[in-house]
C-alpha positions in Angstrom: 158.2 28.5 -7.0 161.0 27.8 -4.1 163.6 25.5 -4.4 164.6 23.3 -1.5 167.9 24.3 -0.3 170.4 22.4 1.6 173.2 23.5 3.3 176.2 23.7 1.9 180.0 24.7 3.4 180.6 28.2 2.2 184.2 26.8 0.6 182.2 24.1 -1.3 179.4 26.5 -2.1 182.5 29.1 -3.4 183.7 26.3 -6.3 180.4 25.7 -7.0 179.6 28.9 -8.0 182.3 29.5 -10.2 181.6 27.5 -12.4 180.1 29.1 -15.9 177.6 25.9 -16.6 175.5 26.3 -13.8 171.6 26.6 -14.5 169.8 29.6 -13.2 166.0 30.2 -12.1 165.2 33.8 -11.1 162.4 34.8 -9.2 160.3 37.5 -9.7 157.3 38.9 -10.7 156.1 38.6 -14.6 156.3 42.2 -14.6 159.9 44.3 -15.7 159.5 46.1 -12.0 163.1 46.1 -10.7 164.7 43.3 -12.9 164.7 44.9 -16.3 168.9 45.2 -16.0 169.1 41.9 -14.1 167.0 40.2 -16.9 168.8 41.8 -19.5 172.1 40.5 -17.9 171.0 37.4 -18.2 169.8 37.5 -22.0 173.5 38.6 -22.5 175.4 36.2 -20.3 174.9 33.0 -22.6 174.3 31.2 -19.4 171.2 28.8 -19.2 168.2 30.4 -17.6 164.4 30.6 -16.8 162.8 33.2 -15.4 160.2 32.0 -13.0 157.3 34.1 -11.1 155.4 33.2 -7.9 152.7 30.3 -7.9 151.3 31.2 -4.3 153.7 34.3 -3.1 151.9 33.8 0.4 153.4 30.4 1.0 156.7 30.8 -0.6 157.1 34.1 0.8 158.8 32.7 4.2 160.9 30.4 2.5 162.8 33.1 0.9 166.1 34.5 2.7 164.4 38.1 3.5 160.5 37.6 2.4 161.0 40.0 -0.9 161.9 39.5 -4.5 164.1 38.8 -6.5 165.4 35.5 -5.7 168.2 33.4 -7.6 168.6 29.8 -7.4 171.8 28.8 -9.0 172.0 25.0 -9.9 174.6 23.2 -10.2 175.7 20.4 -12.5 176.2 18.0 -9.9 172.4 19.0 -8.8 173.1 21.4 -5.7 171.4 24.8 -5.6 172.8 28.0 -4.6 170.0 30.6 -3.5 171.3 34.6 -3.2 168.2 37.4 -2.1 168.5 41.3 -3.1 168.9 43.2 -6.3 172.0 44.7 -6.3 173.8 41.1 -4.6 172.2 39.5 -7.3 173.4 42.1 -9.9 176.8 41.9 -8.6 177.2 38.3 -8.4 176.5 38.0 -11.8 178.0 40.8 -13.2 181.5 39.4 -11.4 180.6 35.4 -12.9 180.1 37.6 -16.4 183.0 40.1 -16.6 181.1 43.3 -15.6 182.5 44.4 -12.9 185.7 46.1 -14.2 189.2 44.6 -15.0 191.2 45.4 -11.4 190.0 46.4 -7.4 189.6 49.9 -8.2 187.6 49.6 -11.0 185.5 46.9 -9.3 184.6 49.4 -7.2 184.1 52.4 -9.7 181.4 50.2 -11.5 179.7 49.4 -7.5 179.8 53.0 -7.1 177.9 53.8 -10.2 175.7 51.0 -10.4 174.8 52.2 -6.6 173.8 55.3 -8.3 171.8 54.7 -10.3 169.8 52.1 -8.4 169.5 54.9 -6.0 167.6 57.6 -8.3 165.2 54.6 -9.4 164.7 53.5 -6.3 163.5 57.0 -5.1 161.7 57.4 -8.3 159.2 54.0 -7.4 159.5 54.9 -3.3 158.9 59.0 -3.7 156.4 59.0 -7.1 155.0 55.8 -7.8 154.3 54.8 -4.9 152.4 57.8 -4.0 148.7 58.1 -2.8 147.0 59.4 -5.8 146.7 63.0 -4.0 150.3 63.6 -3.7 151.1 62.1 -7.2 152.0 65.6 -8.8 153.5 66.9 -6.3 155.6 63.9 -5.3 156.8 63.9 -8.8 157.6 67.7 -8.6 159.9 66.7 -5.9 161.3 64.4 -8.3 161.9 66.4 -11.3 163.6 69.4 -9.5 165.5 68.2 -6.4 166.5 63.9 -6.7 166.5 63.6 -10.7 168.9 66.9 -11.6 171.5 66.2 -8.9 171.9 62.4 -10.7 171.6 63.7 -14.3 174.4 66.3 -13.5 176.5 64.3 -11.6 176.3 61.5 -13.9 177.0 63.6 -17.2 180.0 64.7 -15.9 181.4 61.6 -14.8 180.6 59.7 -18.3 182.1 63.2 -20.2 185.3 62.7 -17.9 185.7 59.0 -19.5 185.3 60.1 -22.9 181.8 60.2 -23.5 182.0 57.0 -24.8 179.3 54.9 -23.3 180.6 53.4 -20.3 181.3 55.0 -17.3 184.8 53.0 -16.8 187.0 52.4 -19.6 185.7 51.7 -22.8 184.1 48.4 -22.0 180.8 47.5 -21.2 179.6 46.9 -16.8 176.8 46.6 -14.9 176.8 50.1 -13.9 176.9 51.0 -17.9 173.7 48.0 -17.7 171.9 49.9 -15.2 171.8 53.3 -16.4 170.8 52.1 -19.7 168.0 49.7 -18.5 166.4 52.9 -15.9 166.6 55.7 -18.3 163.1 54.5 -20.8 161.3 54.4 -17.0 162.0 57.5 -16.3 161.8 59.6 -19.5 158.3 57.5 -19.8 157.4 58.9 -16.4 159.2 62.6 -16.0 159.3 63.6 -19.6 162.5 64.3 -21.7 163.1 67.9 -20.2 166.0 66.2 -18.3 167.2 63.7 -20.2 167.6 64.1 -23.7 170.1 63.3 -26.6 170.2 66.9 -26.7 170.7 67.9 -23.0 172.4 64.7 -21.7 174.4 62.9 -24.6 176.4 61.5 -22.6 174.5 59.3 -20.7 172.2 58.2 -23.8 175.8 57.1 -25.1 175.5 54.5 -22.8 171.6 54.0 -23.2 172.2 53.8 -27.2 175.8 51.4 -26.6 173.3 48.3 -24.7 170.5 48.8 -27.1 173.1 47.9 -30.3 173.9 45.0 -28.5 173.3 42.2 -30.5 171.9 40.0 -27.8 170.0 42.4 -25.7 168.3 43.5 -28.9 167.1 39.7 -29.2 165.8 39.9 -25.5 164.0 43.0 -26.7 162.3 41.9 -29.5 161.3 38.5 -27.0 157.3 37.8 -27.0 158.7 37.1 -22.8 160.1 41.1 -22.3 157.1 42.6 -24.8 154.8 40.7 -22.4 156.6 41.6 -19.0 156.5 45.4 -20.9 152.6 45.1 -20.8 152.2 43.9 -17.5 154.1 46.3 -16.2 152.2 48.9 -17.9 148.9 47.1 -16.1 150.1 47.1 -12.8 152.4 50.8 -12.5 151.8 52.4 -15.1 155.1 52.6 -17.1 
């Protein structure tokens, strides 16, 4: 599924977007893959959305802005479509539309900072270990466990201790980079075992992990027969 997009003055296309009754389609596989914070955003956001997956990804492949997934289509009320390409764009775009993204500049830009992060360390974890040929598997995943994984975990324990150990890595309210950790850390416990991250060893950041799963709304999305079944697909197709 593509929608046809027309062009649109980037001034016009600004107003458009600001506007908190726009519709949303997201594109993506019907697998968690590298949505599960972007979905969850969504869930939280009270916006009006569908999540949509490819009919024939061979055909609608070229249509999209850079050939890869996700994609957003934003539509308007009066019936125009906004279309934005690549994760963390798309994170940010809606994290700034949702109130997210910190409450001045500088935070703005503590919550990019950590959100970057993060995505980094799961991005490694999916380039370096799942994507592995089945020979290198263990030892790719050594790799992971005791050089890329302990630098984030330290790094990022000290930086949510410094805030208070509170659950959010800036002030006490919640942001995307709070959303991110939160929605990684079940992937990669499932994958690398708890003898990194632990309520024991890394309170800190399961602060933030436990904070988003006591939200009200993301526990709905959650308990969804839509996430259980993008859980088992996912299961199907990497493994986790």
């Amino acid at each position: 599924m593509v929608a046809e997009i027309k062009s649109l003055a980037t001034e016009r296309m600004s107003q458009l977007a600001m506007a908190k009754d726009n519709k949303f389609k997201l594109l993506y596989l019907p697998i968690h893959g590298i949505v599960t914070g972007l979905r969850a955003m969504f869930a939280m956001s009270g916006a009006e959305y569908t999540f949509v997956h490819p009919e024939n990804w061979a055909v609608e492949k070229p249509t999209t802005p850079f050939g890869s997934l996700p994609v957003l289509y934003e539509i308007t009320t009066s019936g125009e479509t906004l279309e934005l390409a690549e994760l963390s764009a798309i994170e940010q775009y809606i994290a700034q539309k949702y109130g997210w993204i910190g409450d001045n500049l500088w935070e703005n830009n503590l919550v990019k900072m950590y959100h970057s992060s993060s995505q980094s360390v799961f991005d490694k974890l999916v380039t370096t270990v799942v994507r592995a040929p089945k020979e290198n598997y263990d030892q790719m995943m050594q790799i992971y466990k005791t050089s890329i994984l302990p630098e984030w975990v330290h790094y990022h324990e000290r930086a949510l201790e410094s805030n208070g150990s509170n659950g959010h890595y800036v002030g006490d309210k919640l942001t995307l980079a709070d959303i991110k950790t939160a929605t990684i850390i079940d992937n990669i416990i499932t994958l690398t075992g708890d003898s990194l991250i632990s309520r024991e060893k890394t309170p800190a950041i399961m602060a933030v992990y436990d904070n988003l799963e006591k939200h009200p709304k993301y526990a709905v999305w959650k308990a969804s027969e839509e996430w259980k079944e993008y859980d088992r697909n996912n299961k199907k197709m990497v493994h986790f």
